[in-house]
N, C-alpha and C positions, 0 to 999 in steps of 0.2 A: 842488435841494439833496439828496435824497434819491437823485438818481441820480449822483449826485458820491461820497457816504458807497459806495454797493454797490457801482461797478466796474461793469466789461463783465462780461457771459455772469450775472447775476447778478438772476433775474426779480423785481420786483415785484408783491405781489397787494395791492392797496387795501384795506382791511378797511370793509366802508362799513354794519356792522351798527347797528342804531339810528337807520334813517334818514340814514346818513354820519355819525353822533352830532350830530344833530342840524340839520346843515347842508343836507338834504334830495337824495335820491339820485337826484331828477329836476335839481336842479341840479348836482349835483358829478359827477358819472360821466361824462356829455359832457367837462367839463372835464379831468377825468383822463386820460381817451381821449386830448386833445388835448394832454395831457405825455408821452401814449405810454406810458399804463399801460394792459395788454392784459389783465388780471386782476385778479377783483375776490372777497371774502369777505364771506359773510353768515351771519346766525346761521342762519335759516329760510327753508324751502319759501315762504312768503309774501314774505319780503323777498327772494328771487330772483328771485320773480312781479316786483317791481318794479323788479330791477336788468336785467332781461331786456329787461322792453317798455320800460325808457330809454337803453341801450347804443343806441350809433351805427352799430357797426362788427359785422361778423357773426365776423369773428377774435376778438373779447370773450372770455377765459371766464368765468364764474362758476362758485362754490363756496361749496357751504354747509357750514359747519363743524359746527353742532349736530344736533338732533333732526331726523329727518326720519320721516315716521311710512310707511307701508304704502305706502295710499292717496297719498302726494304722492309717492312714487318712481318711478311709473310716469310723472308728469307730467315730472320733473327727465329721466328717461331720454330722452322724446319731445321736448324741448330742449335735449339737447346738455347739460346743466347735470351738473356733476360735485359730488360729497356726499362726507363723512367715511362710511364704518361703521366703528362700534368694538364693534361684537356681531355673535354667528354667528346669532342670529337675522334680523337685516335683513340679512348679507350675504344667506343666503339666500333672501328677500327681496328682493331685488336681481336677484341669478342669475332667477329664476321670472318675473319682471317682465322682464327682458330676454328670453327664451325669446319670451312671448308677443308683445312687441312688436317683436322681430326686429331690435333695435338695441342696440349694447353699453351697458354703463351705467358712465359716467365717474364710477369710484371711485379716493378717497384711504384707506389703512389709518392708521388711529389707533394709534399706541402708546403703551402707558401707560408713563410714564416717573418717575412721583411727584408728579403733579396732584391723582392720588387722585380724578378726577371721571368722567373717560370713556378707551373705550382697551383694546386687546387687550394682557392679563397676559401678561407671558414665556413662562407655559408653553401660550400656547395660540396663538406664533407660529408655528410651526413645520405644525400644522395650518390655521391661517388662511393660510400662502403656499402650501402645495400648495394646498389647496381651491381657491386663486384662480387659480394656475398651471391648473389641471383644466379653468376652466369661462373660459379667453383665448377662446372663440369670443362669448359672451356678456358678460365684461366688462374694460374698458380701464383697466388701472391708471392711470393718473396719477398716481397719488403715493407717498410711505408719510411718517408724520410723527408728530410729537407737540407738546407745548407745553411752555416752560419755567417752573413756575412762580414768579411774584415776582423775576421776573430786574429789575427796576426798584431792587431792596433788596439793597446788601452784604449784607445779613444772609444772604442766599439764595443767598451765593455761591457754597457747598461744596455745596449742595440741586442748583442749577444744573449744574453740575460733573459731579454723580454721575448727575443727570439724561439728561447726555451722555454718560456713560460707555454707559446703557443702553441709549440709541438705536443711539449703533454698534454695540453688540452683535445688535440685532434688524439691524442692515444688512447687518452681515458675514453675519448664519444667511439673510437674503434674497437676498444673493452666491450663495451656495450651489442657490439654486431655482430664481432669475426668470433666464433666458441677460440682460437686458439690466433695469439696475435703472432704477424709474420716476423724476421728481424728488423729491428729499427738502428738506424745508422745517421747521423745528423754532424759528425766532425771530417771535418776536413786534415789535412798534415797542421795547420795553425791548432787548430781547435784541440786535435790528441794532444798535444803537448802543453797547451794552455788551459785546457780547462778539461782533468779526468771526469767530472763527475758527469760528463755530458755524452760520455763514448758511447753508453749503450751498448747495441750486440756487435755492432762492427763498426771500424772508423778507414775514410777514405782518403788516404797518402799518398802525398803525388812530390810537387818540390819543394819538398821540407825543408825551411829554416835553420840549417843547422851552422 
């Protein structure tokens, strides 16, 4: 169903924080696998821990969208496992950790777009894409993205709107730096279903209103 609604060229990431919200990530992720979902999101370093050692497939990726502290980045790097930063603190962090461990670190750039929770501010895009352009020996963009919030509620509809206005805005000044942009991905399960024009290269499905 879900790959009927997105179309071709049009990735899927599973959002399976919460234990799959509940339906347990030892049972659901093989299965998903086997609908030919190749990507999966989680909140934390721990609940990567567990989407890691139950994934089937070694093309799997995973991605944790929240907190991830010092000490478990060096762990997500040495697994291939790709994270948000939304502060120049852990990017930093990130870069240092990759040095020592001599493997890139499969990062997504947060942008804040009016979540108002996590997320690199306008004025400090411009310095977060060169920094990241500078230190490509060290780490492997994979993304750039944000979230929209309350995209489930008309009420959120002009919020949503403006939301996207600001995203493109950070894409077009990230046109400008990276020679080749990473995937951009900014819907949620509200957002895929309410608003296609906004899917971009991937959208993040978790408990979908169905």
């Amino acid at each position: 169903f879900l790959r009927s609604k997105a179309g071709d060229g049009l990735r899927i990431s599973s959002v399976i924080k919460g234990n799959a919200y509940g339906h347990g990530i030892s049972n659901y992720l093989p299965i998903a696998e086997d609908c030919g979902i190749d990507h999966f999101s989680v909140f934390s370093a721990y609940e990567a821990e567990g989407a890691h050692k139950f994934r089937t497939k070694s093309s799997t990726d995973i991605m944790i969208m929240g907190m991830i502290r010092n000490d478990e980045i060096r762990w997500a790097i040495e697994h291939g496992i790709e994270f948000y930063l939304f502060e120049k603190d852990r990017l930093e962090s990130a870069i240092e950790a990759a040095k020592e461990i001599g493997r890139k670190a499969c990062i997504h750039l947060q942008i804040e777009t009016g979540m108002n929770r996590t997320g690199f501010e306008k004025e400090q895009w411009k310095e977060v894409f060169e920094r990241v352009k500078s230190q490509k020996e060290h780490l492997d963009l994979r993304g750039i993205c944000t979230h929209y919030a309350g995209a489930e509620s008309v009420a959120n509809y002009y919020r949503v709107q403006n939301q996207d206005q600001l995203f493109k805005e950070a894409v077009e000044l990230a046109k400008t730096i990276f020679p080749k942009l990473p995937s951009l991905h900014a819907a949620s399960s509200a957002a895929f279903l309410t608003y296609p024009g906004m899917h971009y290269d991937m959208v993040r499905f978790g408990g979908g209103p169905f």
